[in-house]
N, C-alpha and C positions, 0 to 999 in steps of 0.2 A: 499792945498786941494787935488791935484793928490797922493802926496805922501801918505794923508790917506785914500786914498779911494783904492791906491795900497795896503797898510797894510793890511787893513781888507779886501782885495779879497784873500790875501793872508792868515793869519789868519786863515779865515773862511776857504778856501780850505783845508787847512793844517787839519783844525779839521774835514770836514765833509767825506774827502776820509777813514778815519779809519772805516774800515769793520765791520757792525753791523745787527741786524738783519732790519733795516729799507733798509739797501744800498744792502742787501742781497735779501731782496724782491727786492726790483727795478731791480736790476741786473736782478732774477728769471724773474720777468714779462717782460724784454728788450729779455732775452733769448727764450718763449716763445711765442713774438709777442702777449700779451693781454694789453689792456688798457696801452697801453704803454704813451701816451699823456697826460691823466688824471691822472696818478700814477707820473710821475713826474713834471707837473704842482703843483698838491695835495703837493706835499713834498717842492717844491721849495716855490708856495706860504706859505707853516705852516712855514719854516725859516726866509723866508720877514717879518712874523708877529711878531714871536719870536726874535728874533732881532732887530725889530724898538723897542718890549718891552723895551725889555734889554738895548737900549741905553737911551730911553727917560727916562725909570724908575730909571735908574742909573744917570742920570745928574742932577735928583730932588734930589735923597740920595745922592748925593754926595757933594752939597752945602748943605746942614742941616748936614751932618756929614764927616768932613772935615777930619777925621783920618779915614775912611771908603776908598778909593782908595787905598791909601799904602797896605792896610791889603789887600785889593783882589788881589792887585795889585801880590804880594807874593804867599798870594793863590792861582792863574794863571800859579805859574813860577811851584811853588810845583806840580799844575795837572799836567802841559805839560810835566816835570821830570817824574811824575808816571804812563802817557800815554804812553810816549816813553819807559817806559821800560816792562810796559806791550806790548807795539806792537813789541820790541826787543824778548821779552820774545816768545810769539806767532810764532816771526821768527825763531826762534831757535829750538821750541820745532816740528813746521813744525805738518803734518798731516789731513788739511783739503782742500777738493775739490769742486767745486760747480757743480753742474750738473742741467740741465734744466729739470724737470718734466715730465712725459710720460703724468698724471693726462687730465681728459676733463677739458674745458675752465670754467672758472668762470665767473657769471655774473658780470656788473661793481660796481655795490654797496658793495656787502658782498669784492670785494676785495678792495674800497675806505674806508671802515671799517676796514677793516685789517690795513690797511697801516694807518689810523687816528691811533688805537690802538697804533700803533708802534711807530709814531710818537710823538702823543701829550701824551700818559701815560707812557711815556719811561724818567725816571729821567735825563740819556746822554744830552739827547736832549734841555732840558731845562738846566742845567748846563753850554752846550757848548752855545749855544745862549743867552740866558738872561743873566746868574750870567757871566760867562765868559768873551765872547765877548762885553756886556753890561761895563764890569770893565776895559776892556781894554780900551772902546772909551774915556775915562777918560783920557786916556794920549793924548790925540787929542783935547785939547780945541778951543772954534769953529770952528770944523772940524769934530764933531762926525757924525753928518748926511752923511757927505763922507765916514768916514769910514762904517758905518751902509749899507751904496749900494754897496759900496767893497764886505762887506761881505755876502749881501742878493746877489748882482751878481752871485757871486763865486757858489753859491745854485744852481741859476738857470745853471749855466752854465752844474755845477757839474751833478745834475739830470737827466738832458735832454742829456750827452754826455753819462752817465753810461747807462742809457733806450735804447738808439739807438743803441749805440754803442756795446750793451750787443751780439750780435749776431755775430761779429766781433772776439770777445776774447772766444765765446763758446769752441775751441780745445783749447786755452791758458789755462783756469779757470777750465778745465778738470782735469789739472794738478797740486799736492799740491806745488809741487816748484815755483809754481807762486805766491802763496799767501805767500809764506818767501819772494820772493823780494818785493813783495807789503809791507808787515807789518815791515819789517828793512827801506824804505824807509821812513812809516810813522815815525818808530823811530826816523830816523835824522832829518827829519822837526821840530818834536815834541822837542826835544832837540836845536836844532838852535834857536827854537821861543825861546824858557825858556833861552837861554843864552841871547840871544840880550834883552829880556824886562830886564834882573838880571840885565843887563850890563849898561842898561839905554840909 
């Protein structure tokens, strides 16, 4: 049970550190000092949910159609290859910096809407959590619920240290040579994972 609840903290980390505009907000609002609390609670609980989806919903498909895990199983190995070399890609091609907003403060709604928006109508998101992580708990037979809090952990853990911490990395995140070591590192996770599930 430890090893799968290691997996999928692991997993889930590896997928939710890939820079997007939902991790980009968070950052923003961590940089800025606004609703820092609520914005990454908001994000961490929508992955807790999307993910228990994903696992429960996929343990029911998966006994009714028993050639259905190989097949995601593949398709997994196929994203985490085409993740990685999009985030290779990214590293290479270098160019982007984040910088904190001068803008006034936003109320907490219109930006818990934002960040819903980002969240739950963003296709990523549900890929990486349901169809993804969901396929993966497949290889964890009774152990999915372990890996499932691995990787709902990994969320919280992620959320809450990117928010806070966001103030910390302000002079870092200034700079685009920092997002090439970020996204070459996402790459090699990204490719580690896809070899070790190919590998079996």
């Amino acid at each position: 049970m430890q090893f799968a609840y290691l997996s999928g903290f692991q997993l889930g980390l590896g997928l939710i550190v890939a820079i997007g505009a939902q991790n980009a907000f968070v950052l923003r609002q961590g940089l800025r000092g606004e609703h820092v609390f609520a914005v990454a609670l908001f994000c961490a609980l929508s992955d807790a949910i999307l993910i228990a989806l994903g696992v429960s919903g996929f343990a029911v498909a998966s006994r009714a159609l028993p050639w259905l895990g190989p097949v995601l199983l593949w398709g997994g190995v196929a994203f985490l290859a085409a993740y990685g070399a999009r985030a290779a890609w990214q590293a290479l091609r270098g160019g982007g910096a984040l910088r904190a907003s001068g803008d006034a403060g936003t109320a907490l709604l219109p930006t818990l809407l934002a960040i819903a928006g980002m969240t739950w109508l963003n296709p990523h998101v549900w890929l990486d959590t349901v169809v993804f992580l969901g396929s993966i708990s497949a290889q964890y037979p009774d152990r999915q619920t372990a890996f499932g809090l691995g990787a709902a952990t990994a969320s919280f853990a992620f959320f809450f240290a990117l928010a806070y911490g966001a103030r910390l990395l302000q002079p870092v995140f200034a700079r685009p040579g920092a997002w090439r070591v970020l996204d070459m590192a996402i790459a090699v996770v990204m490719w580690s994972i896809a070899w070790s599930l190919a590998a079996g």
